[in-house]
C-alpha positions in Angstrom: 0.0 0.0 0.0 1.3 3.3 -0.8 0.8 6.5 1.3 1.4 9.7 -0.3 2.7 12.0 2.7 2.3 15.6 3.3 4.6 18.3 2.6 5.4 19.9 5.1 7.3 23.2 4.0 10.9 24.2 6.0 11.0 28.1 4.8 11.4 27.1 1.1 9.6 28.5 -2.2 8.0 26.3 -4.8 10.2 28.0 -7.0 13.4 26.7 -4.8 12.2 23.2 -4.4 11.9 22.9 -7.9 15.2 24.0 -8.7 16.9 21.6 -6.8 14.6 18.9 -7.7 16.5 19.7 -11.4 19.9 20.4 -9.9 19.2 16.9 -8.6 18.3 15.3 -11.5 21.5 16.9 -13.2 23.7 15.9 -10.5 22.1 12.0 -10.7 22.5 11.8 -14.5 26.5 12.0 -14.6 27.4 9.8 -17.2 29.9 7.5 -16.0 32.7 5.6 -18.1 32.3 1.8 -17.4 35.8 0.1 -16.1 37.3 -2.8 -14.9 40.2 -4.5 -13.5 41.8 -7.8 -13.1 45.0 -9.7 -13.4 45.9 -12.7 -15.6 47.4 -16.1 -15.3 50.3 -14.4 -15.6 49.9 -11.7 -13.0 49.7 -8.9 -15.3 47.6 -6.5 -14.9 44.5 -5.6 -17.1 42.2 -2.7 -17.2 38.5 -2.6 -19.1 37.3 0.1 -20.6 34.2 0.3 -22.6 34.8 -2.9 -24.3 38.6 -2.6 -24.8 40.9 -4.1 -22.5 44.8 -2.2 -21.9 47.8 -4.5 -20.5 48.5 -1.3 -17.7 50.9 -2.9 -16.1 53.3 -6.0 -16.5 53.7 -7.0 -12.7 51.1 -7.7 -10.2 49.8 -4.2 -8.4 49.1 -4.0 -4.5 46.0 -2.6 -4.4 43.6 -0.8 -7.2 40.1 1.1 -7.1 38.2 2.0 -9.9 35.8 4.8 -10.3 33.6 5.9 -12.5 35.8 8.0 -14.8 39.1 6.7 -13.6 41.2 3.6 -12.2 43.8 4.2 -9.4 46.5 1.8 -8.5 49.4 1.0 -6.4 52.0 -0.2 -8.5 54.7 -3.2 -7.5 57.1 -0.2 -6.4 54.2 1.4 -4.5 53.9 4.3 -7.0 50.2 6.0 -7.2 48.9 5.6 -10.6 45.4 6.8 -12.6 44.1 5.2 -15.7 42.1 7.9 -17.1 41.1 8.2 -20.5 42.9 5.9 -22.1 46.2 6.9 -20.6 48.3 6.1 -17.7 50.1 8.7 -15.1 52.2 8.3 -12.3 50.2 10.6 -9.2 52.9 10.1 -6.5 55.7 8.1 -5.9 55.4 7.5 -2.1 53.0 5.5 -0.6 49.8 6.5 0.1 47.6 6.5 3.3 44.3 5.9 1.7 42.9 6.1 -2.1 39.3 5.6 -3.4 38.0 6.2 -7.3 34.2 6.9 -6.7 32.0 7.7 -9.8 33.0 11.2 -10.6 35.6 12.2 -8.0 38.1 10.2 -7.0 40.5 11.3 -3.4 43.6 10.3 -2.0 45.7 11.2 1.1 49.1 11.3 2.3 49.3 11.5 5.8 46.6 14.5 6.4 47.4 15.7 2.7 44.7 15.3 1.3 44.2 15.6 -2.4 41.1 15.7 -5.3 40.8 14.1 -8.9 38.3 15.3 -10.8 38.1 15.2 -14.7 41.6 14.0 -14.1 43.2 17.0 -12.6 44.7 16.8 -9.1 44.0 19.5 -6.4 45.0 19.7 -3.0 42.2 20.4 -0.9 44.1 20.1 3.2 47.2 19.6 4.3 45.9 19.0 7.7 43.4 16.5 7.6 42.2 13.9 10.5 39.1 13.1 9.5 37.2 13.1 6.0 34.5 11.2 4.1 34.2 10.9 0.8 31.6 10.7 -1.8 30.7 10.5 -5.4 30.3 14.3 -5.9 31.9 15.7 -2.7 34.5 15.4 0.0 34.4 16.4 3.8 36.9 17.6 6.0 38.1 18.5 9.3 41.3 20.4 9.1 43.0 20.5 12.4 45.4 23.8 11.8 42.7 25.7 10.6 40.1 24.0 13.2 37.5 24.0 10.7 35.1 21.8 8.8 35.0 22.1 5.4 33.7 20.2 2.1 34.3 20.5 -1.3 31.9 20.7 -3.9 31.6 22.0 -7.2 35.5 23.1 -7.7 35.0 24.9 -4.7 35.9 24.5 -1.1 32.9 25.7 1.6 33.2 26.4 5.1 30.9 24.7 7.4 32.3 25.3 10.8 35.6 27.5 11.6 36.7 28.4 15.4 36.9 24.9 16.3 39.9 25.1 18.6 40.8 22.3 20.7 37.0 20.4 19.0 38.4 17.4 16.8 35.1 17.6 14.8 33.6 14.2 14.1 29.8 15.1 14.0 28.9 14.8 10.3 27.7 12.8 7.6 28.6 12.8 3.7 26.3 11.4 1.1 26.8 11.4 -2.7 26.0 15.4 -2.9 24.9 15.9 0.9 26.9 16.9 4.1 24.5 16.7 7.8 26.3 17.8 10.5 26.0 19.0 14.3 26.8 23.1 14.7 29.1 22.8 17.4 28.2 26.8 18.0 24.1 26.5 18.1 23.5 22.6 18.6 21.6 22.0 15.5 21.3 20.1 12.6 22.3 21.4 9.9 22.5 20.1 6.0 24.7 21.2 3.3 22.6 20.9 0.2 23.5 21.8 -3.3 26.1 24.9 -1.9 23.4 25.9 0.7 23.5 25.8 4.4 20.1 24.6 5.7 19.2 24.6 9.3 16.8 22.4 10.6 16.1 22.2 14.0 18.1 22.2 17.4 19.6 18.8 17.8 20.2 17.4 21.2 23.5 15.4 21.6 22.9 11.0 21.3 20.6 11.7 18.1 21.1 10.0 15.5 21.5 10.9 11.7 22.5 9.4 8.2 22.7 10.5 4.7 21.9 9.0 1.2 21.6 10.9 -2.1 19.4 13.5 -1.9 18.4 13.3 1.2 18.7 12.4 4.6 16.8 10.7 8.2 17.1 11.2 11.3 15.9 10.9 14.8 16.1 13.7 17.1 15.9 13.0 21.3 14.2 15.9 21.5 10.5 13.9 20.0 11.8 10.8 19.2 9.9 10.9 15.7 11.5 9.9 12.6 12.1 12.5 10.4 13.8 12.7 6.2 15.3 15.7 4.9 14.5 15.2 0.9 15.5 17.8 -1.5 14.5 20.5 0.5 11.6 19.3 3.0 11.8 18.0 6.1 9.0 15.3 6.2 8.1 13.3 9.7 7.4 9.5 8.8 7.3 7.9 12.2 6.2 9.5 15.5 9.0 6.5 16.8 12.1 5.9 16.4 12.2 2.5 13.7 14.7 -0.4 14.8 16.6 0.0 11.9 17.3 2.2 8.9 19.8 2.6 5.8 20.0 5.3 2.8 20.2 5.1 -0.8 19.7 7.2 -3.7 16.7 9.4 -2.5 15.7 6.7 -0.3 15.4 5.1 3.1 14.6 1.5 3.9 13.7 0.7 6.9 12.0 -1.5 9.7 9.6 0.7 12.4 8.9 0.1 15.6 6.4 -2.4 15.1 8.4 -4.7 13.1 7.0 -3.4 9.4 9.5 -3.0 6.7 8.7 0.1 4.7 10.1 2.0 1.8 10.4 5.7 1.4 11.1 7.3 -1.6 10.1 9.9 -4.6 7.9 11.3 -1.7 5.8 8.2 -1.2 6.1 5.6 1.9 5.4 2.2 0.8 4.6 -0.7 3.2 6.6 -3.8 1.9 5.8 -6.2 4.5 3.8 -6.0 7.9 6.7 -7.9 9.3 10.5 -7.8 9.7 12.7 -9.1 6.6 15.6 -11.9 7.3 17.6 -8.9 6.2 18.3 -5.8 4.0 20.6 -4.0 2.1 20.5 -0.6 0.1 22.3 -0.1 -3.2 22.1 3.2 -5.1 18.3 2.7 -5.9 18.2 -1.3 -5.2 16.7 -2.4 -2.0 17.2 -6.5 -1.6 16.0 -8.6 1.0 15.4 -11.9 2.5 12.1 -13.0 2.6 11.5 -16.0 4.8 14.1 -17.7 3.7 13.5 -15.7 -0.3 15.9 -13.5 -2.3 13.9 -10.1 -3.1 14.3 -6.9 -4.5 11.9 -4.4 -4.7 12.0 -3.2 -8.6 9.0 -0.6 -10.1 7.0 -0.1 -6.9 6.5 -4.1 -6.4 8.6 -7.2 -4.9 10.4 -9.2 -7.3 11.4 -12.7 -6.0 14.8 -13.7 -7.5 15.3 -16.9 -5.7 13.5 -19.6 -3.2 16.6 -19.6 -1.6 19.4 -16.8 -0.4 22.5 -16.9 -1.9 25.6 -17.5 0.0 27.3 -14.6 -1.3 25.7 -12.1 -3.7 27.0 -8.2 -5.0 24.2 -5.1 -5.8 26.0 -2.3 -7.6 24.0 0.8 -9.5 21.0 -1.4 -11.8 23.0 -4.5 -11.2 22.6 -7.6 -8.6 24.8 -10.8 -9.6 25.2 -13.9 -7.6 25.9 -18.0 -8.2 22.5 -19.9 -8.1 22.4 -23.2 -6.8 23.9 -25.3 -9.9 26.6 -22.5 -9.8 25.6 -21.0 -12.8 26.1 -16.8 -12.6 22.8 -15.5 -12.7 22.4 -11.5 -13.4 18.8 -9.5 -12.4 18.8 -5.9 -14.6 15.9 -3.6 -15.1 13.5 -5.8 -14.2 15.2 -9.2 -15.8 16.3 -11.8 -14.5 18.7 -14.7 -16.6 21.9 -16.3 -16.6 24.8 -14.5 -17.4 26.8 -17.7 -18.0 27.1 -21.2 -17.5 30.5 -21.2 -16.8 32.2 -22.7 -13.2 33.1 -19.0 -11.3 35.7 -19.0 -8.8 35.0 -15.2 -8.2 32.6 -13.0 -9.3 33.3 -9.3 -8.9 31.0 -6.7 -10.0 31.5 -2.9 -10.7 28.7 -1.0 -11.1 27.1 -2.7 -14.4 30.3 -4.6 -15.0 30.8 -7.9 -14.4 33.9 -9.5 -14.2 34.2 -13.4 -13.7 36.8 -15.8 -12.6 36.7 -18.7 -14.0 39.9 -20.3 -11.9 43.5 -19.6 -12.2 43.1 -15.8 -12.6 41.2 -17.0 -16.6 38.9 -13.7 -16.4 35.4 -13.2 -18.7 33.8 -9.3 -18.6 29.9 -8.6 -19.2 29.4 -5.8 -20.4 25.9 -4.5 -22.0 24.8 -8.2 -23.0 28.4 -8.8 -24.7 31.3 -11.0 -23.3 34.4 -10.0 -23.7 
């Protein structure tokens, strides 16, 4: 059953909501380049790009992530590297402290050095660093000699909080374009939203918030209700706390008080089932579940049963879930499909995003990649 809820309006226009409801749209609609990585039998290793697959390097590499837009890699010597379109650059030559290639930026540190890729240029962004996040289209920061918090968004870096002497600041949450944090001047909640400060409302301390795309939930000690910021509103869904929740892309899953497992999303709350699931996870815009003893995902505002059974190991990534059925045959579900991907024995299966990658033993690797095999 689906419940459309009522806006309830936090000191915005109609004007203003719709224009982030396009900014959103904009930001969601970054067309990503689709990669892989693997080695061979031989321990070289292979990147995937669009269908073509580049020899990058001929020794194994310690450690790679892969992005969106780029690839970056440890080398044998422990040299950063980026595979960015088509081509293959040396970042740093000294070991780094932490790397990640998300699906437009990509970030890396060095100690509290910490430094942005984006449309494969390199920017440094702190050299003081103790704490950041980072997401798809954003980074946030806590810089200890300037004793701020910070994120940077857009090419540009925004001040949150400054004055934080002596406060190692570790109240805040980064989605894929949202930053909720904790004014440690006022005490309230406050959400960083498209390059706009939002207040909204005072926030006692042992609250609880998280963040998704678009949006974000929270529970308050102050009323105990459970409450979403989504692009712009502030909507309550529950007068209780729920016993669980987790975020996606302009969603929240989640399992209320009473047990009922519920969907909120697009503005509408949707009762899956009036009891608890066996679990859940959120994925971008997937939610999938165990259903007494079922595989489910909910796909087009209805459940979709994938198996009788769960899976002992399964991966969700953007429009993708891929697992081994029961005659260990790789079976792929994809806008609203359901088939096997291949018959072949897997000894690994890796997915990222829409690309699958499968080992077939002894590092022998297969890609999927839109309904080819390369």
């Amino acid at each position: 059953m689906i419940l459309l809820l009522r806006w309830k309006k936090l000191a915005f226009s109609l004007k203003n909501n719709l224009l982030w409801f396009l900014l959103g749209l904009s930001c969601g609609s970054v067309t990503a380049q689709q990669l892989a990585a693997f080695h061979d039998n031989q321990n070289r290793f292979f990147v995937f790009d669009n269908g073509r697959t580049v020899q990058a390097e001929y020794l194994a590499v310690k450690d790679f992530s892969i992005g969106g837009r780029c690839i970056l890699y440890t080398d044998n010597r422990n040299n950063l590297k980026m595979y960015y379109g088509g081509e293959i650059s040396t970042l740093e030559v000294n070991g780094v402290s932490r790397m990640e290639a998300l699906d437009y930026l990509s970030v890396y540190s060095l100690g509290g050095i910490v430094k942005i890729i984006e449309d494969g240029h390199t920017t440094t962004i702190t050299t003081n660093s103790v704490l950041y996040e980072a997401e798809d289209s954003l980074v946030t920061f806590y810089d200890a000699y300037r004793e701020l918090l910070a994120v940077y968004y857009k090419r540009r870096i925004h001040i949150l909080e400054d004055g934080l002497a002596g406060k190692p600041y570790n109240r805040f949450r980064s989605g894929d374009n949202i930053v909720a944090y904790v004014s440690s001047r006022t005490g309230e909640l406050k959400v960083f939203y498209h390059g706009q400060t939002i207040t909204i409302e005072p926030f006692i301390s042992g609250g609880i918030f998280k963040t998704g795309r678009d949006i974000m939930a929270f529970v308050n000690v102050g009323d105990q209700k459970f409450k979403v910021f989504y692009r712009g509103e502030v909507i309550t869904l529950e007068e209780f706390p729920p016993e669980s929740w987790q975020m996606g892309d302009g969603l929240v899953a989640y399992v209320d008080n009473t047990g009922s497992f519920k969907l909120y999303r697009n503005g509408e709350l949707t009762d899956i089932a009036s009891f608890p699931p066996d679990f859940y996870q959120v994925h971008n815009g997937m939610v999938i579940y165990g259903e007494q003893g079922y595989l489910k995902t909910w796909h087009d505002d209805r459940p979709v049963t994938l198996e009788t059974y769960i899976p002992d190991d399964w991966n969700a990534d953007w429009n993708t879930i891929v697992y081994r059925d029961l005659n260990r045959n790789v079976k792929i579900f994809r806008n609203g499909e359901s088939k096997v991907l291949t018959y072949d024995l897997a000894e690994k299966i890796f997915l990222y995003r829409d690309v699958v990658v499968v080992n077939r033993g002894m590092n022998n690797h297969n890609v999927y990649y839109k309904g080819k095999k390369y």
